[in-house]
C-alpha positions as CSV (number, residue, x, y, z in Angstrom):
1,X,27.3,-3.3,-4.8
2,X,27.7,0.6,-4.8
3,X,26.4,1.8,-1.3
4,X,23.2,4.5,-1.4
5,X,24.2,7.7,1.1
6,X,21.6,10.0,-0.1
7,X,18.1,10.7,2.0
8,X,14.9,10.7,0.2
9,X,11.6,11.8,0.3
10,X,8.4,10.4,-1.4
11,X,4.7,9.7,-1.7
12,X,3.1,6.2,-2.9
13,X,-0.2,6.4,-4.2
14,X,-2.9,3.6,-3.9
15,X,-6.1,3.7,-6.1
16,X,-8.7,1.6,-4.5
17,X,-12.0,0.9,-6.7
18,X,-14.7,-1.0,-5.4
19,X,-12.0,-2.6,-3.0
20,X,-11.1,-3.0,0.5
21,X,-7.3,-1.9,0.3
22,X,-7.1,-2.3,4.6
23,X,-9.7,-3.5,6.6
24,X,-10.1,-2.9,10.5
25,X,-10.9,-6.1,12.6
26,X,-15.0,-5.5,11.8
27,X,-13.8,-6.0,7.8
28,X,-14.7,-2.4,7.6
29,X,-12.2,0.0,5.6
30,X,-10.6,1.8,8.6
31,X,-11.6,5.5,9.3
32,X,-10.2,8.3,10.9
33,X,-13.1,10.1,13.6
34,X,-13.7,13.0,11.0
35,X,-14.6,10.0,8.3
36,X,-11.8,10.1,6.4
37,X,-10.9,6.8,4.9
38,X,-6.7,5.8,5.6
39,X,-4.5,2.9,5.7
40,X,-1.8,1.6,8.1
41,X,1.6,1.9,6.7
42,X,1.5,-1.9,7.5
43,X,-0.5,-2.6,4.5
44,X,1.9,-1.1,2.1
45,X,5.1,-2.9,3.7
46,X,3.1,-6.3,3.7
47,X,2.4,-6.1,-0.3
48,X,5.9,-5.0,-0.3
49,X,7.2,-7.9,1.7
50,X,5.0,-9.9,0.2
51,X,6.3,-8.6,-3.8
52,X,10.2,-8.9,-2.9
53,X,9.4,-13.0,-1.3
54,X,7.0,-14.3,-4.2
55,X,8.0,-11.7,-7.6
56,X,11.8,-11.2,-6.6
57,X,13.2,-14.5,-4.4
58,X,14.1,-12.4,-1.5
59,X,14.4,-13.6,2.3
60,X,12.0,-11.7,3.6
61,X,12.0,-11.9,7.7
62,X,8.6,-10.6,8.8
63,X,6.5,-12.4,7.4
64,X,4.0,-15.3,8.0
65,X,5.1,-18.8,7.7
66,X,3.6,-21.9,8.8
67,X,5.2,-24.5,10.1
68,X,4.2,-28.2,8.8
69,X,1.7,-28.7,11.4
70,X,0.2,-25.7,9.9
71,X,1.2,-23.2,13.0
72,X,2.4,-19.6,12.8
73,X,6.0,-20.2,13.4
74,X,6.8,-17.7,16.8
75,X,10.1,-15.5,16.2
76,X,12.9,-17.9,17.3
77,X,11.1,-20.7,14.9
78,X,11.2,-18.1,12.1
79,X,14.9,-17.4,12.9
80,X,15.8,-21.2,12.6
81,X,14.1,-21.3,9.7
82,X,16.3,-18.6,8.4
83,X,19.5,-19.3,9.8
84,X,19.3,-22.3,11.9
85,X,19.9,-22.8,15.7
86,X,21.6,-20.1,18.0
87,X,25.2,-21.0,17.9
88,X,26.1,-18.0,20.7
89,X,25.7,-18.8,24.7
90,X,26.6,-15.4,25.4
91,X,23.8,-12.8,25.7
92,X,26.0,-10.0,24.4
93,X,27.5,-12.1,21.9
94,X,24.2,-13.2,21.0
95,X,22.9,-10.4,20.5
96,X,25.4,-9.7,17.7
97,X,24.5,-12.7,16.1
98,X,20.9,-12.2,15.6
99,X,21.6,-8.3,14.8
100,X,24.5,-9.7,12.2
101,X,22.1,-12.2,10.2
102,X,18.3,-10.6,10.5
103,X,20.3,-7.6,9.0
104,X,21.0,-9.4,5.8
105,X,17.2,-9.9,5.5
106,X,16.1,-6.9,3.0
107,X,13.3,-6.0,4.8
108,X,15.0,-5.6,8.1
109,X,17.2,-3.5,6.4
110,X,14.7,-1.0,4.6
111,X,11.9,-1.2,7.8
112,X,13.4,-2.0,10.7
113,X,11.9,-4.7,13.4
114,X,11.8,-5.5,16.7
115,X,13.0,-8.9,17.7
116,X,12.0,-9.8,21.7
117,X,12.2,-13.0,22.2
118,X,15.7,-15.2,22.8
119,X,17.1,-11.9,22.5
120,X,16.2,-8.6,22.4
121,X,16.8,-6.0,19.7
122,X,15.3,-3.2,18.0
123,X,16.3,-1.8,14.7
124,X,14.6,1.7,13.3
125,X,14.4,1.1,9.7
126,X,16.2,2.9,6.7
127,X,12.7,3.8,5.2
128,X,9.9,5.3,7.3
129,X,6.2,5.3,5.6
130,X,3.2,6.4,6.8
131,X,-0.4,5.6,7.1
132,X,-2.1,6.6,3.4
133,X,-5.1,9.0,3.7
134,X,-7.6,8.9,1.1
135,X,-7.1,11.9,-0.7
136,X,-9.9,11.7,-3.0
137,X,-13.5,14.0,-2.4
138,X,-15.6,10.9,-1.3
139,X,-15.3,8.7,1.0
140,X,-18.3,5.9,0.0
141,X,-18.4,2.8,1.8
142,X,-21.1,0.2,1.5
143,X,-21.4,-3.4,2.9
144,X,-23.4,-6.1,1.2
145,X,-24.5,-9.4,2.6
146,X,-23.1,-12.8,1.6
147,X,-23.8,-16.5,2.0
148,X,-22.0,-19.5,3.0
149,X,-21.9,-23.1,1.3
150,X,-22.3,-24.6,4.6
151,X,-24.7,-24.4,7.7
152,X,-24.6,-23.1,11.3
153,X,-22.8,-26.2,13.0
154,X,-24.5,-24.6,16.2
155,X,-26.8,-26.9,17.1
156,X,-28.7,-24.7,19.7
157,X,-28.6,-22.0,17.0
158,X,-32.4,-21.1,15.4
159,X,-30.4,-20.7,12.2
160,X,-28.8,-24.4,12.8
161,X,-30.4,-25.9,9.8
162,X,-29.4,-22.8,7.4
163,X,-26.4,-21.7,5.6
164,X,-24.8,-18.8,7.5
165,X,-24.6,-15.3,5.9
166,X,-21.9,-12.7,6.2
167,X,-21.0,-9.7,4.9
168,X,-18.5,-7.6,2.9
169,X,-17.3,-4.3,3.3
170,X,-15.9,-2.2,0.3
171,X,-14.7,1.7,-0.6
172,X,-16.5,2.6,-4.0
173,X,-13.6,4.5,-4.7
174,X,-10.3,5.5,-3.1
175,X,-6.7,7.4,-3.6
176,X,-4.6,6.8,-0.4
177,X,-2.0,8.7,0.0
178,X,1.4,7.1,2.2
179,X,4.5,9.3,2.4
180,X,8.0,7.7,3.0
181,X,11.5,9.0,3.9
182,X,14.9,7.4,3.6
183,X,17.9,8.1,5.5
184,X,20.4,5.4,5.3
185,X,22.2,6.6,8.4
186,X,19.8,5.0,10.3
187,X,21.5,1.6,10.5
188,X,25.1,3.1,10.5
189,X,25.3,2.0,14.3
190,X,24.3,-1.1,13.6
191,X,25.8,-2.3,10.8
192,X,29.4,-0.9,12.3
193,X,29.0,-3.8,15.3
194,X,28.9,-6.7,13.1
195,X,30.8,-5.8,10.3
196,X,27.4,-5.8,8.2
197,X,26.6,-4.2,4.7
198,X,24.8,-0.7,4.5
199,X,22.3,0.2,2.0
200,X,22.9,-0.4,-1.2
201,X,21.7,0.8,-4.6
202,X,19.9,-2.5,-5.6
203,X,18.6,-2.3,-1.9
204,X,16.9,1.3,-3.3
205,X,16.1,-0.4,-7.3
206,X,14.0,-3.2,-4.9
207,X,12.3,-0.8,-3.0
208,X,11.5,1.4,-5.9
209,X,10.2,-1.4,-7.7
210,X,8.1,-3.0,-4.1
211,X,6.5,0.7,-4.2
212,X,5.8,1.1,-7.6
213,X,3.9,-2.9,-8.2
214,X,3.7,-4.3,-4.9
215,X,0.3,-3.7,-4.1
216,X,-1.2,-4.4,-7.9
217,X,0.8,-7.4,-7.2
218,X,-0.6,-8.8,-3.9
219,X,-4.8,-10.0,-5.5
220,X,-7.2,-11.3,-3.4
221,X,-10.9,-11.1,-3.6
222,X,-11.0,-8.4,-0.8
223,X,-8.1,-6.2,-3.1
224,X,-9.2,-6.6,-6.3
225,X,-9.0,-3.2,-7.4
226,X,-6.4,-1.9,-5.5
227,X,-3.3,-1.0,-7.5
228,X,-0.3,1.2,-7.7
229,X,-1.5,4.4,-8.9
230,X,1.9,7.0,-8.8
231,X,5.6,6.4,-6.9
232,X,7.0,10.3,-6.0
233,X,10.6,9.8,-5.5
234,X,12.7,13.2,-4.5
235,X,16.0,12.3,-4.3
236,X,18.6,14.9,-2.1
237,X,22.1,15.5,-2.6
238,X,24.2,13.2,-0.4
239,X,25.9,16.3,1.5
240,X,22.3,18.3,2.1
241,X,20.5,18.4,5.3
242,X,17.6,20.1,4.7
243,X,14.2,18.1,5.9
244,X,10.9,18.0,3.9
245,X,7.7,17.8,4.7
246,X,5.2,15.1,4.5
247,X,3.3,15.3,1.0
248,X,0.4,13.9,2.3
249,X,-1.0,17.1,2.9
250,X,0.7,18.4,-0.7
251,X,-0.9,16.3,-3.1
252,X,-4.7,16.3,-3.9
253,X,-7.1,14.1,-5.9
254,X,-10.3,16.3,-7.7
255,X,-13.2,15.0,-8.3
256,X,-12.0,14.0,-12.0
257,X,-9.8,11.7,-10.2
258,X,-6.8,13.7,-11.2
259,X,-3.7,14.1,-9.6
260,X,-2.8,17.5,-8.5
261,X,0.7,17.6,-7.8
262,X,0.9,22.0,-7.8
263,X,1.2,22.3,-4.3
264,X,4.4,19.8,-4.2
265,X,5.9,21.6,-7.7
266,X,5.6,24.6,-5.6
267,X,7.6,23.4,-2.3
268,X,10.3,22.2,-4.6
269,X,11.0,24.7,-6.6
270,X,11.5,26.9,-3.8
271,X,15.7,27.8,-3.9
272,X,16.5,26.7,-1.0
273,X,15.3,23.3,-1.9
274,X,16.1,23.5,-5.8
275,X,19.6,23.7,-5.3
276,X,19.6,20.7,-2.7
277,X,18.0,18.4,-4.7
278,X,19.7,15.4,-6.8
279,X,16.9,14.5,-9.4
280,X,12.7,13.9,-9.0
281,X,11.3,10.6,-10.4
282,X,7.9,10.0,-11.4
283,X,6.3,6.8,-11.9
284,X,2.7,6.6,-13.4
285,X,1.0,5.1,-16.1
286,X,0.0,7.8,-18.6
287,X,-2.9,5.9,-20.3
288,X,-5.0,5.7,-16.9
289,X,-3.7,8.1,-15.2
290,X,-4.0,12.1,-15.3
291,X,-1.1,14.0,-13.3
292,X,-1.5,17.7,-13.2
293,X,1.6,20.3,-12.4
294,X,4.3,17.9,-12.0
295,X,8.0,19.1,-10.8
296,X,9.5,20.7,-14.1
297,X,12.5,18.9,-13.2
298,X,10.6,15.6,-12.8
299,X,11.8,12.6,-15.4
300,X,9.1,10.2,-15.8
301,X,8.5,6.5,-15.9
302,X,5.4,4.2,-16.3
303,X,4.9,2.0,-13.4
């Protein structure tokens, strides 16, 4: 397979109706202190992960897995699992070992890990992606009670001889914004100490497509109604060095929910960039979907 050398920058966005796209630990949609509504850059690599394991076949290493007593698996179990016992003694050599085979996982490869536990190692990712801010005028969220099927098995409880009610937290209506980078030099150290493969083309064809359907993918009652909205893909020249920056700040959502992409036609069409630039994709679905002042240069694809 052809290896990718060329950095790129991007933006996923994430429409969120009526949905809880990434709840904190209260089941509330997470908020910044000025009340901005955002998301962890974990959510978008879990529906990734979770896309490239169930759509695509792939060995995905972080990622839940239960054992057959039903347990989370800890990291050396998940690493059997994988690639069955430790066959190095030596630390050093060990160290190899687990760096050689967790490297052939594709996630490891695109995001990195940390793995402390028979060994230690860290590995800083090919692609970087931030939390998503919701880029859209309102930030709405409302909770709603709900009830259980079964009672309160506290006995000293008042409420012992009722069914217990909960809640549920939504966002009436979100656009998150994550930006990404890739740099495939990343892993260039540590794929020259075991002899491992770099990035590769259909590494990048697997991440496009994770970015572009791997949250509309991932459907649970808390998500229904999140979705892909738009995949920004700005694509250097393998020889430039020039740095963007993040387009979180670049793109805007108005209060038609349209996409205003003028500020990020601007910043590339700049010379300096222009000429430093290999080609800008688009991704979107046009029949749901309104993008204004798109990259002139941009070639477009429905999601």
């Amino acid at each position: 397979m052809t290896t990718f050398n060329s950095r790129v920058y991007g933006a996923a966005v994430i429409k969120s109706i009526n949905s809880n796209y990434n709840a904190d630990f209260s089941g509330q949609p997470r908020k910044l202190p000025n009340g901005t509504v955002y998301a962890t850059d974990k959510a978008l690599k879990y529906s990734i992960r979770n896309y490239w394991k169930e759509a695509l076949g792939e060995k995905v290493f972080y990622f839940k897995s239960l054992s057959d007593e039903m347990s989370p698996r800890t990291l050396d179990e998940t690493y059997n699992l994988h690639f069955g016992d430790f066959k190095e003694k030596n630390k050093s050599k060990l160290r190899l070992e687990v760096l050689g085979n967790i490297l052939k996982c594709l996630d490891v490869k695109l995001f990195g890990g940390t793995y402390a536990s028979k060994t230690n190692i860290s590995i800083h990712g090919t692609c970087q992606i931030t939390h998503g801010l919701n880029k859209f005028v309102d930030n709405v969220i409302y909770s709603e009670q709900i009830m259980s099927p079964f009672r309160n098995s506290n006995e000293a409880s008042a409420d012992s001889t009722m069914t217990t009610l909960g809640s549920q937290s939504r966002l009436e209506e979100g656009h998150y914004v994550h930006n990404f980078s890739i740099n495939p030099k990343n892993i260039e150290d540590d794929i020259n100490r075991v002899s491992a493969g770099g990035l590769t083309e259909g590494d990048i064809l697997k991440l496009k497509e994770g970015l572009r359907r791997g949250v509309t993918y991932y459907d649970s009652a808390a998500k229904a109604g999140t979705e892909n909205e738009l995949l920004l893909w700005v694509q250097l020249k393998a020889d430039s060095k020039i740095v963007l920056p993040s387009f979180v700040n670049l793109i805007e959502v108005n209060e038609q929910k349209e996409i205003n992409l003028s500020k990020v036609s601007s910043l590339l069409s700049e010379s300096h960039i222009k000429k430093e630039l290999e080609k800008i994709e688009i991704y979107y679905n046009k029949s749901n979907t309104t993008v204004l002042s798109e990259p002139e240069t941009a070639v477009f694809s429905e999601l």
